[in-house]
KEPA-103847 format. One record per atom (N, C-alpha, C): z, x, y; residue in three letters. Coordinates in steps of 0.05 Angstrom, whole numbers, plus 5000, padded with zeros to 4 digits. Example, Ala and Ser with C-alpha at 12.3 -4.5 7.8 and 13.67 -1.06 7.14 Angstrom:
<drenlos>
515652644886ala515652464910ala515652644934ala514252574955ser514352734979ser515752585001ser
</drenlos>
This chain:
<drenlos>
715452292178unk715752512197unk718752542204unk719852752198unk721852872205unk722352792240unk724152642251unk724952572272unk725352892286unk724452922320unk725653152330unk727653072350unk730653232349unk733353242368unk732453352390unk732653302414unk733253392440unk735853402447unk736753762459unk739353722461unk740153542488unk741853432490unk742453262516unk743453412542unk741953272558unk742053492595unk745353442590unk746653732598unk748953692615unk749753542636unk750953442650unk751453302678unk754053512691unk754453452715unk755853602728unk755053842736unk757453852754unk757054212756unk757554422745unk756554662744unk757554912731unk759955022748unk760455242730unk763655372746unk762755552762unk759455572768unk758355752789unk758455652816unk757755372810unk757455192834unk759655142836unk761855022825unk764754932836unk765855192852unk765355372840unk767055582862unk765255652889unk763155582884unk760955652912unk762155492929unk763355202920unk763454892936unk766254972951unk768255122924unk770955212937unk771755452957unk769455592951unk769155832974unk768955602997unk766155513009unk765255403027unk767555143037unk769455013018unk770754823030unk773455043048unk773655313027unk775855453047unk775055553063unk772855663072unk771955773102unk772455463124unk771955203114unk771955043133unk773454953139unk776754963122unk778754953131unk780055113142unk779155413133unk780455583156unk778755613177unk776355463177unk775855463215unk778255283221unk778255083219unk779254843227unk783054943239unk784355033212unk787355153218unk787055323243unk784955573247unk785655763262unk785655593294unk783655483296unk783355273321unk785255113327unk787254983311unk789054823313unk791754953322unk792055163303unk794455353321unk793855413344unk791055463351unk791155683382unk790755293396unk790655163392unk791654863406unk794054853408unk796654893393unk798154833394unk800155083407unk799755283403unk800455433417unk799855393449unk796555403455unk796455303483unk797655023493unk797754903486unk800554663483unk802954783497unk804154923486unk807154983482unk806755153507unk804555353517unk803555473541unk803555163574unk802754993561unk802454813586unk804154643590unk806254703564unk808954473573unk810354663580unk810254913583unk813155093596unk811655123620unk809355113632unk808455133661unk808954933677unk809154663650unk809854423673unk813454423682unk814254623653unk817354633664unk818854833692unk816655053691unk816955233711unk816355013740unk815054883745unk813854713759unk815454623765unk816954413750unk819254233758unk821554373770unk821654643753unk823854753765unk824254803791unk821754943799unk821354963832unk821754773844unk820554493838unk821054223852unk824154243856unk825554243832unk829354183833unk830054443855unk828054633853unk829954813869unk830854743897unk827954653911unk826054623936unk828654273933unk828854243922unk830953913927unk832953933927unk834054203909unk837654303920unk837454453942unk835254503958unk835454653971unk836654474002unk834454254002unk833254094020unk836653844016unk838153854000unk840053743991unk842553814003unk842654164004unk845654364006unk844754384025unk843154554027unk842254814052unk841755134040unk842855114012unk842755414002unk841355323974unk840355573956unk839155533934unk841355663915unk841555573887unk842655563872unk842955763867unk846155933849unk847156193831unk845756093809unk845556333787unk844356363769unk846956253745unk846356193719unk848156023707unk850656143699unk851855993695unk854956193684unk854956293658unk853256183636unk852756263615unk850256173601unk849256233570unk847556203559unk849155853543unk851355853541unk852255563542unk852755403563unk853155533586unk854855383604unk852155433631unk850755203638unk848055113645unk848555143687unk852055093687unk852355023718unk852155343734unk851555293763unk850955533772unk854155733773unk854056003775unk857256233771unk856756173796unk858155993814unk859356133839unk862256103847unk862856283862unk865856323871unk865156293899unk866756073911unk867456123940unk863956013950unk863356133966unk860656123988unk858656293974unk859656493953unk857756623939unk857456753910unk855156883895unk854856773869unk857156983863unk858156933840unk859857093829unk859357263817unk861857493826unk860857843826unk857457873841unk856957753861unk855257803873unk851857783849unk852557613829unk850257563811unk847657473826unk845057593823unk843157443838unk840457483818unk840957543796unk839157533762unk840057383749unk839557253724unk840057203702unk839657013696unk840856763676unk838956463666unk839056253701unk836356153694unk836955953707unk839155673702unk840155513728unk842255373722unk841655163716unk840355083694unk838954873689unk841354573689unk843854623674unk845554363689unk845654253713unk845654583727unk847054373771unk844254263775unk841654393761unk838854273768unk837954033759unk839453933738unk838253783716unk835953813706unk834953913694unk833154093678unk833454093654unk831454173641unk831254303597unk831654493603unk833654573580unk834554763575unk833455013574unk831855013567unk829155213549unk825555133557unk824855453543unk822455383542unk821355213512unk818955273510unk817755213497unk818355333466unk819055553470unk819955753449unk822755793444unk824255583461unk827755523457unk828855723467unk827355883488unk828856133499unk828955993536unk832056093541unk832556083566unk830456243583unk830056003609unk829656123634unk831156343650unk828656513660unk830356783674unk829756703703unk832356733723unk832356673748unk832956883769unk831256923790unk832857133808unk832357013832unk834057013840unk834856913881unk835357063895unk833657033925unk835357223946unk837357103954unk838857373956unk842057343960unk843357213980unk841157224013unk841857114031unk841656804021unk839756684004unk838256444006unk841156283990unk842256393979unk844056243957unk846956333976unk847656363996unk850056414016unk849956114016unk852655964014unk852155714028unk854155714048unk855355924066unk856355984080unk855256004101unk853556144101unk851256324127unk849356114117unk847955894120unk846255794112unk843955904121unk840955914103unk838556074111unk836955974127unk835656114135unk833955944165unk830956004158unk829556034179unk826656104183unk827256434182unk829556574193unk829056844196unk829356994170unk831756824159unk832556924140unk831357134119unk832457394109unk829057584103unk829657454078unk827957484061unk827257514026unk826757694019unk827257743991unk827958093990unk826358153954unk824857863946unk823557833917unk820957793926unk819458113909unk816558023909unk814558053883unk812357863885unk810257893854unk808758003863unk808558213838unk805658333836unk803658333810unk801858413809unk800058283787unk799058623781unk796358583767unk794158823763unk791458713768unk790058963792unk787758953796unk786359083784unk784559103760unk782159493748unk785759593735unk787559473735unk788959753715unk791459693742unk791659733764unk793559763777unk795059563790unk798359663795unk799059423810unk799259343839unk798059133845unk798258993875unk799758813875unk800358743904unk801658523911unk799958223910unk801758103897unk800357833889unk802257573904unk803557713922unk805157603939unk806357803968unk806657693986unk807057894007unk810357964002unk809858174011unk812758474004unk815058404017unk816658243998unk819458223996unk818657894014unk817657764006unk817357504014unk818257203997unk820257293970unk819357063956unk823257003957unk824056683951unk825856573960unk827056613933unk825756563910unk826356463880unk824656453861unk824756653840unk822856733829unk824656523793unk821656403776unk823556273743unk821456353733unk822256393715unk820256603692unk821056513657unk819456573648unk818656433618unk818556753601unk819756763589unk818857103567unk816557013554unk815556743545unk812756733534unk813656763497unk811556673492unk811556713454unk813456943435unk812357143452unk814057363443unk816757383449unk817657343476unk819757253477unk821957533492unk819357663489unk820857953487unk823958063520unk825658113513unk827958053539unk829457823531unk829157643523unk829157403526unk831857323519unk833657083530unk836357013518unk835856663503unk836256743469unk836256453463unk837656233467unk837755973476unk839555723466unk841955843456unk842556003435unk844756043427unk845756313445unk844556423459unk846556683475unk845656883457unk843456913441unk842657193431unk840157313454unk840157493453unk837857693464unk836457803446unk833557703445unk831857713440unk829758123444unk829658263423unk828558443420unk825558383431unk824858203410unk821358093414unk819858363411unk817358303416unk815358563404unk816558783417unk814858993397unk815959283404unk814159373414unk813959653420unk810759803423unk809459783455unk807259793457unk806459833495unk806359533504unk808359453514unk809459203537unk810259333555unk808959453574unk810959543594unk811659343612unk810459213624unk809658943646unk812058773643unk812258663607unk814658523600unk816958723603unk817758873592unk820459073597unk820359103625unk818959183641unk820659133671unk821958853677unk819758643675unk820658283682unk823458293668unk823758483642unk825758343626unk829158453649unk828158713655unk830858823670unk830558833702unk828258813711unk828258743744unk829558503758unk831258593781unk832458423794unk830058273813unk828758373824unk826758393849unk824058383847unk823258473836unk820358583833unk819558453809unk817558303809unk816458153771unk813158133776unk812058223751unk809658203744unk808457923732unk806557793746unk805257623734unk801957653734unk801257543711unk798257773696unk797357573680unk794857503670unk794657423651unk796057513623unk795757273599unk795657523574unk794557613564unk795357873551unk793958033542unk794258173514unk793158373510unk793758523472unk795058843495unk795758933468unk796559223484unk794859473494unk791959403499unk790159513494unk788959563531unk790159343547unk790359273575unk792359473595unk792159473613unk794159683621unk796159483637unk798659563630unk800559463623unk801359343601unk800159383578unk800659313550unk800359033543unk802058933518unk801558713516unk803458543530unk801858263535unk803858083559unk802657853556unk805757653551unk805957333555unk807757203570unk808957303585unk809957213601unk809257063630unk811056873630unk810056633651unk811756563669unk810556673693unk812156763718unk811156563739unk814356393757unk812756253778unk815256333790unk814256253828unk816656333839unk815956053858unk818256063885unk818655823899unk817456043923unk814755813930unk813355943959unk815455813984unk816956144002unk816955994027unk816055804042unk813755814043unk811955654061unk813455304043unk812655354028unk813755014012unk815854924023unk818055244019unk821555124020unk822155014050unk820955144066unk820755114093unk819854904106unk817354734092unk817154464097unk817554284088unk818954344057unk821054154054unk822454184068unk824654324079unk826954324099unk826854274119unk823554344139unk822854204161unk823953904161unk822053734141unk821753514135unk823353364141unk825853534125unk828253364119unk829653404130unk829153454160unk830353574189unk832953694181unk832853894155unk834854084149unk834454354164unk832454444171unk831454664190unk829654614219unk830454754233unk829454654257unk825454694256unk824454484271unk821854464272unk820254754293unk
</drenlos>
C-alpha cells in the first residue's frame, strides 16, 4: 500500500492575526500616552500653584519684614525689585515679579516669568500702609458668560499670575515675549496688558465666553496681610 502524506499543520500566526494583535497593542498604548501627558501636564499645573502660593507667603513676609510690599523686577534678568528712593521706579506698579528680593524660582512651570501688579500705595515705603490704606487691584471671574467680581472692587494688595501652557503675554527666562496662541483669548489678552483688573476662570477651549484660557491667577488677600502685620505688631490691633 502506497503510504498517504499529510501536509503538516502550520504553527504560529498568520499576518491577519499579527496585525489584529498590532492594531490592538496600539490602541493600548495610545490609551496609556494620552493619560500620561494630561498627568504630567496637570503636574506642571500644581507645581506653579504651589509657586504662586509661596509667592504670596514671601510677599505677606516682606511685608510683615519692611512695612511696604515689593516693586516689580528691574528686568527679565535682573530678579531684584526697580526702586528708586521710597518708590517704584518711573512709578512702575506692573510687570515681572521680583523673584531675587523674594527669594523665589524664577519661573513657572513653563520657564515663563511671573506677572506682578501692586498697589501703589502698598509698595510706598515712605508713607507706610495701614488698615486705611485703599487698594486699587481687583479679580473678576465669569458667571453664565459674564464678568463678576470674584473679589471686592478695588480691594486686592498684590495680585502674581502664571500665563499658563500657552503662555500667551508671557516674558521668557530669557527676556523674550511670548505671542502664545492666537485666535479668541480674550480673558488672556486683557491679564496680559492690565495693570488693575485680572481675570481668573477656569480653563477653557475657545468655545467658552471669554475664549480660550490657562492662566493662573492668585492675589495676596488683605484680610491675610493685615493679620500678618497685626501679629507682628507691625500694624496697630
Amino acid at each position: 500500500m502506497t503510504p498517504r502524506f499529510h501536509p503538516r499543520r502550520q504553527d504560529g500566526f498568520s499576518l491577519i492575526e499579527i496585525a489584529i494583535v498590532l492594531v490592538i497593542v496600539g490602541l493600548m498604548i495610545g490609551g496609556l500616552v494620552t493619560p500620561l501627558s494630561v498627568q504630567l501636564e496637570q503636574r506642571k499645573v500644581t507645581e506653579t500653584q504651589k509657586a504662586l502660593d509661596e509667592a504670596k507667603e514671601a510677599l505677606a513676609g516682606f511685608a510683615v519684614l519692611h512695612g511696604y510690599l515689593p516693586c516689580p523686577a528691574v528686568s527679565s534678568m535682573n530678579g531684584l525689585e526697580d526702586r528708586r528712593g521710597a518708590r517704584c521706579n518711573g512709578e512702575k506698579r506692573v510687570g515681572i515679579l521680583p523673584w531675587a528680593t523674594l527669594g523665589l524660582r524664577k519661573s513657572d512651570s513653563w520657564n515663563n516669568l511671573f506677572r506682578y501688579s501692586v498697589t501703589p500705595a502698598f509698595s510706598d515705603s515712605e508713607q507706610l500702609f495701614s488698615l486705611n490704606t485703599p487698594r486699587d487691584i481687583s479679580i473678576v471671574t465669569r458667571n453664565g458668560g459674564a464678568l463678576v467680581q470674584a473679589s471686592a472692587l478695588n480691594d486686592i494688595p498684590a495680585m502674581i499670575m502664571s500665563h499658563g501652557k500657552n503662555g500667551f503675554g508671557a516674558i521668557s527666562e530669557q527676556g523674550q515675549r511670548h505671542a502664545g496662541a492666537q485666535g479668541n483669548n480674550v480673558d488672556e489678552r486683557s491679564n496680559a496688558v492690565s495693570n488693575n483688573i485680572f481675570i481668573s476662570r477656569a480653563a477653557s477651549e475657545g468655545r467658552q465666553a471669554g475664549g480660550s484660557y490657562d492662566d493662573i491667577v492668585s492675589w495676596l488677600s488683605p484680610n491675610i496681610l493685615f493679620n500678618r502685620m497685626v501679629a507682628a505688631q507691625r500694624l496697630p490691633r
